[in-house]
Wavefront OBJ file of the C-alpha trace (Angstrom):
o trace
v 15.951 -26.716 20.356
v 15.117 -27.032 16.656
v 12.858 -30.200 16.342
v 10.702 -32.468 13.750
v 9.317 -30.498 11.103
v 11.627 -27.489 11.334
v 13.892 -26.577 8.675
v 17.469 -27.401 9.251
v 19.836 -24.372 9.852
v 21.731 -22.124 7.089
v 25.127 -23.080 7.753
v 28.970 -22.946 5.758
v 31.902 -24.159 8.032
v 34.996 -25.564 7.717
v 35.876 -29.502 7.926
v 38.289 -31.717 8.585
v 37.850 -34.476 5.459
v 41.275 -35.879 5.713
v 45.219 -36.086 7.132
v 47.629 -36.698 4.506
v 48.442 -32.819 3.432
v 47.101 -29.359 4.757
v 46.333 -28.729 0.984
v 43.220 -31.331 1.377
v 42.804 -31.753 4.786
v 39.723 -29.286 4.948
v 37.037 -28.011 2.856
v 34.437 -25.567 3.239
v 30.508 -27.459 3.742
v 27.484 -26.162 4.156
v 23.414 -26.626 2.792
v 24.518 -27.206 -0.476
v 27.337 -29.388 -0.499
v 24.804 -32.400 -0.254
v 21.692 -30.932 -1.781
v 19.334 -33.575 -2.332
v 20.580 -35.937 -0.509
v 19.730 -37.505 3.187
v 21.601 -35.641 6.117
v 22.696 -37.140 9.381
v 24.587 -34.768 11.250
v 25.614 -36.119 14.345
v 27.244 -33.556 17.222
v 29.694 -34.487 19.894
v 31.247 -32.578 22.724
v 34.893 -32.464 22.391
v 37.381 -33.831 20.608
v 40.035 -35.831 22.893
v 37.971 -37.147 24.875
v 36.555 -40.584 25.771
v 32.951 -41.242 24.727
v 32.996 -39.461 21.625
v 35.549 -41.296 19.546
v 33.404 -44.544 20.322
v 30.707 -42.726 18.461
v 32.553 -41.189 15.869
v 33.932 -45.099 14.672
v 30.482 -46.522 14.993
v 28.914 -44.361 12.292
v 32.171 -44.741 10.775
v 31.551 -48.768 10.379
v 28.489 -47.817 9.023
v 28.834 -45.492 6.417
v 28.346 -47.782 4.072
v 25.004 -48.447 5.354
v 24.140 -44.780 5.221
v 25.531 -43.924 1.617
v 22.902 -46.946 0.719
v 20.315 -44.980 1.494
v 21.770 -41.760 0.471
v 22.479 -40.242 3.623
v 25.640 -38.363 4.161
v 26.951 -38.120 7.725
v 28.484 -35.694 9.027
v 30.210 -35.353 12.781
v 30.330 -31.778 14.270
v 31.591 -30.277 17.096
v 32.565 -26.565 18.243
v 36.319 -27.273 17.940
v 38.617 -25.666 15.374
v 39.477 -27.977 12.517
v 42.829 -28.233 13.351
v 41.739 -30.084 16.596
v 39.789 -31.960 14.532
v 43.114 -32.866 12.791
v 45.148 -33.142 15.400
v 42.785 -36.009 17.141
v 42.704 -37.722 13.637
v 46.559 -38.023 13.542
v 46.789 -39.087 17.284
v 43.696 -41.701 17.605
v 43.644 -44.687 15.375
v 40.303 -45.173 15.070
v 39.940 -42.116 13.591
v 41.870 -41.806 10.868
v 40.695 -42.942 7.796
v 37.090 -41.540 8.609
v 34.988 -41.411 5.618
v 32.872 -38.472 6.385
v 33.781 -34.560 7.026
v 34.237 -33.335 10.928
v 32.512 -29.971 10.663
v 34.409 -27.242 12.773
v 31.500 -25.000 14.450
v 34.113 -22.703 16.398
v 31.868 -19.805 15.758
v 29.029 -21.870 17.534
v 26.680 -20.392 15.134
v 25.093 -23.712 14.353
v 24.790 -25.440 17.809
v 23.414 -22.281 18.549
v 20.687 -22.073 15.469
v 19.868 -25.574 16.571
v 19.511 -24.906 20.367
v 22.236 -27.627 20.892
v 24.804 -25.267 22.884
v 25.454 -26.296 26.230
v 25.857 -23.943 29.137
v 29.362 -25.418 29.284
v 30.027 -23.553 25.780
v 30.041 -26.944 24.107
v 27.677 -28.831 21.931
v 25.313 -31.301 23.157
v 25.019 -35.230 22.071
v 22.388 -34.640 19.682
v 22.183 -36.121 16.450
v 19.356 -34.979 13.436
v 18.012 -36.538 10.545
v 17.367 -34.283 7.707
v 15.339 -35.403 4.488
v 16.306 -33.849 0.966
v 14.183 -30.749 1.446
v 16.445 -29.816 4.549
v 13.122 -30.404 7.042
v 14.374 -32.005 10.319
v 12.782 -35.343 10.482
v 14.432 -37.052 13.792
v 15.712 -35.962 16.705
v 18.206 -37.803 19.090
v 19.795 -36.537 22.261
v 21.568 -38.023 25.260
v 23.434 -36.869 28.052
v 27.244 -36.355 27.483
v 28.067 -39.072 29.288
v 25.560 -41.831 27.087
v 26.640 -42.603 23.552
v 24.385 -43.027 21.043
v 23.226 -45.983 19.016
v 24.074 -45.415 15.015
v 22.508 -48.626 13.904
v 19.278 -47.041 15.227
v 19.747 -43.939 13.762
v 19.931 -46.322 10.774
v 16.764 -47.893 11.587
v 14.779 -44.714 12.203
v 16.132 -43.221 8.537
v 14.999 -46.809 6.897
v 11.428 -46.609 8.598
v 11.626 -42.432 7.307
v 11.859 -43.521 3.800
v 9.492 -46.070 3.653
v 7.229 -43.139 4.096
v 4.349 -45.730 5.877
v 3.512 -46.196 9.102
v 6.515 -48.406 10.998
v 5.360 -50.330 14.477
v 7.813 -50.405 17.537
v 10.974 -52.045 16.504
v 10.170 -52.436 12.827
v 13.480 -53.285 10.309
v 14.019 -52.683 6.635
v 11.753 -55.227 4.925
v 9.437 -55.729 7.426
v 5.751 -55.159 7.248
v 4.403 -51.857 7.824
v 1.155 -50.836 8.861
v -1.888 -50.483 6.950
v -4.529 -48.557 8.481
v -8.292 -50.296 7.827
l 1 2 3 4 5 6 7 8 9 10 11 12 13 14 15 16 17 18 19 20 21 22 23 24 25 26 27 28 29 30 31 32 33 34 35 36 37 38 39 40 41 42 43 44 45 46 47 48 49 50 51 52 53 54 55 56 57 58 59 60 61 62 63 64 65 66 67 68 69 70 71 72 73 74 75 76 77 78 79 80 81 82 83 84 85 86 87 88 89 90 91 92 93 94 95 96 97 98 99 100 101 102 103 104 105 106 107 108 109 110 111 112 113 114 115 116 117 118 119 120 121 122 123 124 125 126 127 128 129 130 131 132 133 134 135 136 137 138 139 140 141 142 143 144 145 146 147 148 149 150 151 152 153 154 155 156 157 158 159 160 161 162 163 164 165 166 167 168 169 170 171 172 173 174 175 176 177 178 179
């Protein structure tokens, strides 16, 4: 598995980014759609399922948070777009997301991340990826756990303080200053 310090993946895929029409209810993203910009590009199993959509609407309630910083999300999975679509139209929570659902169906990125699954699906693992495209967190749990966004949050503040953050620091705390 690609980890801190390594250079995120070359990657162009399709994505869901709406549900209104099929004439804007994709686009094609890859490095260079957000170039010099923040990255956090969270992975999920499988769409219609039962964890994941939890996940999906909390970084959804705080995208917000994450375009202050300027950090783009982005959700991925190996399913097709049009499943991506499909579980937009059916779940409610889903809906009006405000970030793309990248379509890895090729599995060429879970893959160049080390993120594929023996089960052929992508792991819960989510990456934080500074302006240069250089991995700078790492965040996996087991398919059953969901993850925390507001500490993915946290982490990305305490990244671009660029100082040394204790245990449990928050935006506008103290850092540390070494003697």
């Amino acid at each position: 598995m690609l980890t801190i310090g390594d250079k995120f993946p070359q990657f162009k895929v399709k994505a869901t980014v709406g549900i209104d029409n099929l004439g804007t209810a994709f686009a094609d993203i890859d490095n260079e759609t957000y170039k010099g910009k923040w990255l956090c590009v969270f992975f999920y199993p499988k769409d219609f399922t039962f964890v994941c959509p939890t996940e999906i609407k909390g970084f959804a309630d705080m995208n917000q948070q994450f375009l202050d910083r300027d950090c783009q999300i982005l959700a991925a999975s190996t399913d097709s777009e049009f499943v991506h679509l499909a579980w937009r139209k059916d779940h409610k929570d889903l809906r009006d997301l405000p970030f793309p659902m990248l379509a890895d169906i090729k599995k060429e990125l879970t893959t160049a991340l080390g993120i594929l699954g023996e089960d052929g699906v992508a792991q819960r693992a989510t990456f934080l990826v500074d302006p240069d495209g250089i991995i700078r967190f790492v965040y996996v749990t087991d398919g059953s756990v969901g993850r925390n966004p507001q500490e993915v949050l946290r982490v990305l503040d305490a990244l671009q303080t660029d100082e040394l953050c204790p245990c449990n620091w928050h935006k506008g705390e103290e850092t540390l200053k070494v003697a």
